[in-house]
PLY file of the C-alpha trace (Angstrom):
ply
format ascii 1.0
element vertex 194
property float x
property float y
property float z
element edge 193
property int vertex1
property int vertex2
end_header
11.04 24.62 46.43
8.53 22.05 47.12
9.30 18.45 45.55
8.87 17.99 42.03
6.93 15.15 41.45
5.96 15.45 37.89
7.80 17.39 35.27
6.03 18.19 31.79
8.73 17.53 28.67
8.75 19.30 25.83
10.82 17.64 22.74
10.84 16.40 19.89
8.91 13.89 17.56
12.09 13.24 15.42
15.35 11.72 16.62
17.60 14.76 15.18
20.93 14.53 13.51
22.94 13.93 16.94
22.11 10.94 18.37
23.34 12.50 21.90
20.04 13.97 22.00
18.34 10.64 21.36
20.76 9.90 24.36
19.64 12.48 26.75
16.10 11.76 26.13
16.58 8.01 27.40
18.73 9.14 30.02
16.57 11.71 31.53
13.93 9.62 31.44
15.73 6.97 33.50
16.85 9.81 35.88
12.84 10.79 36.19
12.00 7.53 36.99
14.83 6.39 39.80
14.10 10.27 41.51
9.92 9.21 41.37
9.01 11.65 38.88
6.14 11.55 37.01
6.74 12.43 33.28
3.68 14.60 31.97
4.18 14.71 27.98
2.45 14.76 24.35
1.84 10.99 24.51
3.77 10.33 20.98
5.73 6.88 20.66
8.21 8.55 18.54
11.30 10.88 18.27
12.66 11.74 21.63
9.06 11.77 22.72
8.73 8.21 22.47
12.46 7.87 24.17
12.34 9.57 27.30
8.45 8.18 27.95
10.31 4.54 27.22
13.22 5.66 29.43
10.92 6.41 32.22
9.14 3.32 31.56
11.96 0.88 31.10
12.74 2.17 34.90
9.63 1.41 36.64
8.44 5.06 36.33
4.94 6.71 36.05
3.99 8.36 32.79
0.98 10.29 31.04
0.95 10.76 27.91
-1.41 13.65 26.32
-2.24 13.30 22.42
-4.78 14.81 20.75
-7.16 12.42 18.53
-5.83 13.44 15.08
-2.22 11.93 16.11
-3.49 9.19 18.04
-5.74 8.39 14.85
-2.44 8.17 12.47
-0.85 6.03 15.25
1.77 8.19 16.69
0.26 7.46 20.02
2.12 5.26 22.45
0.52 2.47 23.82
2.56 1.57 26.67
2.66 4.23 28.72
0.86 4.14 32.48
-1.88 6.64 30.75
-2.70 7.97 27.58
-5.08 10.27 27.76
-6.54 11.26 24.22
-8.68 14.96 24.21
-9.80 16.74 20.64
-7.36 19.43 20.32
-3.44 20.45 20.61
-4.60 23.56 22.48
-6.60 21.13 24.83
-3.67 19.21 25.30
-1.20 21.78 26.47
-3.70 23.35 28.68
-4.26 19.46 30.41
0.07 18.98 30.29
0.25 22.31 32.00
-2.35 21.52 34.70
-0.66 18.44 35.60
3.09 19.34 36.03
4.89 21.11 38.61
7.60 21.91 36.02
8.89 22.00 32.54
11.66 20.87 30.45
12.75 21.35 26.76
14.78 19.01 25.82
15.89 19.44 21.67
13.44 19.62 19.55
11.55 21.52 16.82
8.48 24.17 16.29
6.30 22.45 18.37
8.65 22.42 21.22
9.15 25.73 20.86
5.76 26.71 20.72
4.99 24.63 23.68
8.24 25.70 25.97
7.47 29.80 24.91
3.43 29.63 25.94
4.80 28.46 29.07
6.73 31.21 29.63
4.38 33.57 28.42
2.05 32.16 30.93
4.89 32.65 33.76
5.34 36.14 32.47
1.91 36.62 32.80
1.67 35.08 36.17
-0.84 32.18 35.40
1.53 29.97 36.93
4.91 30.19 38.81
6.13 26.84 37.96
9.68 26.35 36.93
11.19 26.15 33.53
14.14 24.65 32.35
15.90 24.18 28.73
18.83 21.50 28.70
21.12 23.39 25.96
23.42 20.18 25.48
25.95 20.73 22.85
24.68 24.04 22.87
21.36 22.90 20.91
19.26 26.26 21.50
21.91 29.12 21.72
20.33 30.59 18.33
17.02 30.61 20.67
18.31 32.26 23.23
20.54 35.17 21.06
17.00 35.57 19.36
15.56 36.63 23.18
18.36 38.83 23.49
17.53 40.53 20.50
13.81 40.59 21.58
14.98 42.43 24.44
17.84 44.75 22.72
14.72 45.86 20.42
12.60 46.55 23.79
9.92 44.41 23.08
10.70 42.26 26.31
13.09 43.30 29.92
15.97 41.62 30.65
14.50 40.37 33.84
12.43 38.19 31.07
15.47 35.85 31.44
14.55 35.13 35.00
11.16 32.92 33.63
13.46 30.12 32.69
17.20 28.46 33.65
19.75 27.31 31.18
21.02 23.43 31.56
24.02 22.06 30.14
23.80 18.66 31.95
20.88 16.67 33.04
22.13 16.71 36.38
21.83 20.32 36.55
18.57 20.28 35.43
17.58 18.91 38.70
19.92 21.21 40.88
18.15 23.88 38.78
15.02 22.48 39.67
15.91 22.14 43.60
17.26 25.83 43.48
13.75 27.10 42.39
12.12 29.51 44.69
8.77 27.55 46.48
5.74 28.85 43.99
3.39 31.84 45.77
0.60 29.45 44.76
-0.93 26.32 43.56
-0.55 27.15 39.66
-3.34 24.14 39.19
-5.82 26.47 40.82
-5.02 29.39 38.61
-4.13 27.80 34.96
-6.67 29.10 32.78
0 1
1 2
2 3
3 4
4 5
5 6
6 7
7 8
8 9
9 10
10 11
11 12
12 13
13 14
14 15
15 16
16 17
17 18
18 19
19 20
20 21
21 22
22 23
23 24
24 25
25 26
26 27
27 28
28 29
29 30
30 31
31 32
32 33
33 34
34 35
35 36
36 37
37 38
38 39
39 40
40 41
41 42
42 43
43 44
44 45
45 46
46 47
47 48
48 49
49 50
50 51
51 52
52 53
53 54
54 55
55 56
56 57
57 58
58 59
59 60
60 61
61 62
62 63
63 64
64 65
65 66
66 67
67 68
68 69
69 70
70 71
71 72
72 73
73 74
74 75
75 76
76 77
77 78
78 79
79 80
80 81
81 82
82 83
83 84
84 85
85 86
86 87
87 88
88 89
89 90
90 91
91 92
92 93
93 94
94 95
95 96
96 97
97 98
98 99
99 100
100 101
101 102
102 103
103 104
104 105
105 106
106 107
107 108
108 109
109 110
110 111
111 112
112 113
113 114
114 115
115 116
116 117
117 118
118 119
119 120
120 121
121 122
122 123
123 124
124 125
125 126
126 127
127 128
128 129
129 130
130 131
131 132
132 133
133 134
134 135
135 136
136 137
137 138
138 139
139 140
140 141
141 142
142 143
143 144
144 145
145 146
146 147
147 148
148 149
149 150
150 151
151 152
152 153
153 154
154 155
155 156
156 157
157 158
158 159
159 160
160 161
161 162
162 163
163 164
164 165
165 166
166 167
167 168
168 169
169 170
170 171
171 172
172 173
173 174
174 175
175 176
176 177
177 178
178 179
179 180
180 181
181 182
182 183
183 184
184 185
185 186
186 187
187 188
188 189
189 190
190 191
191 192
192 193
């Protein structure tokens, strides 16, 4: 595939119960940052959010934040990011994470990760973009996700070549063999997004 140079995370805006996730975030944020990869994510200080945007940051990494103005207006926002870009709408802000990342991530998180990490499969499903797609399923955090896709697909409402939109991480470091493994894209998905 052709070098990732910015990766879009999706997690969450709460630290969890397991404070390995907490870990992971900081981690992968340092790993971003020392392989010069941008991190492309919803701008929050907070959660994991805030953790792998400081982990990047605490590492000399680049990182844009996207937050729509009713969060940035409670002061979720964080401030010390490279850029924080502020737009009107959560809809407005995927579609401006999505144009700017060659790939995603879901690290653990809640509705709003899943919301974010299934659009963008939808949208490689649909062929809007052909960027790659990765969950990191430490301590098997989204196993119940993934038996709910097989039942999607044992009910025939999706094909089990559906699987194929996305790879399955244990480790951080396979995240980026994952990544590395991806076929090149057929196109420039910022040409085609929406």
């Amino acid at each position: 595939m052709t070098k990732v140079k910015s990766i879009c995370v999706f997690c969450g805006a709460s630290d969890g119960k397991n404070p390995q996730h907490m870990e992971n975030a900081i981690a992968f944020g340092k790993m971003m940052a020392e392989r010069g990869i941008t991190l492309i994510y919803g701008g929050g200080r907070i959660g994991l959010m805030g953790a792998v945007a400081d982990g990047v940051m605490q590492n000399g990494g680049s990182v844009v934040g996207i937050i729509p103005a009713h969060l940035d207006d409670i002061e979720v926002g964080h401030t010390g990011l490279s850029e924080l870009i502020v737009c009107k709408s959560m809809h407005e802000r995927k579609v401006e994470m999505f144009r700017r990342s060659d790939a995603f991530v879901t690290l653990a998180g809640g509705l709003g990760s899943l919301d974010e990490a299934f659009e963008a499969i939808t949208l490689r499903q649909l062929g809007i973009h052909d960027k790659p797609m990765v969950f990191l399923n430490a301590l098997g955090y989204w196993d119940k996700c993934f038996d709910m896709i097989d039942a999607i697909i044992d009910e025939g409402f999706a094909r089990p070549s559906h699987k194929n939109l996305y790879t399955v991480a244990n480790t951080l470091d396979e995240i980026f063999e994952q990544l590395a493994a991806e076929p090149a894209p057929r196109f420039d998905p910022r040409e085609k997004l929406f």
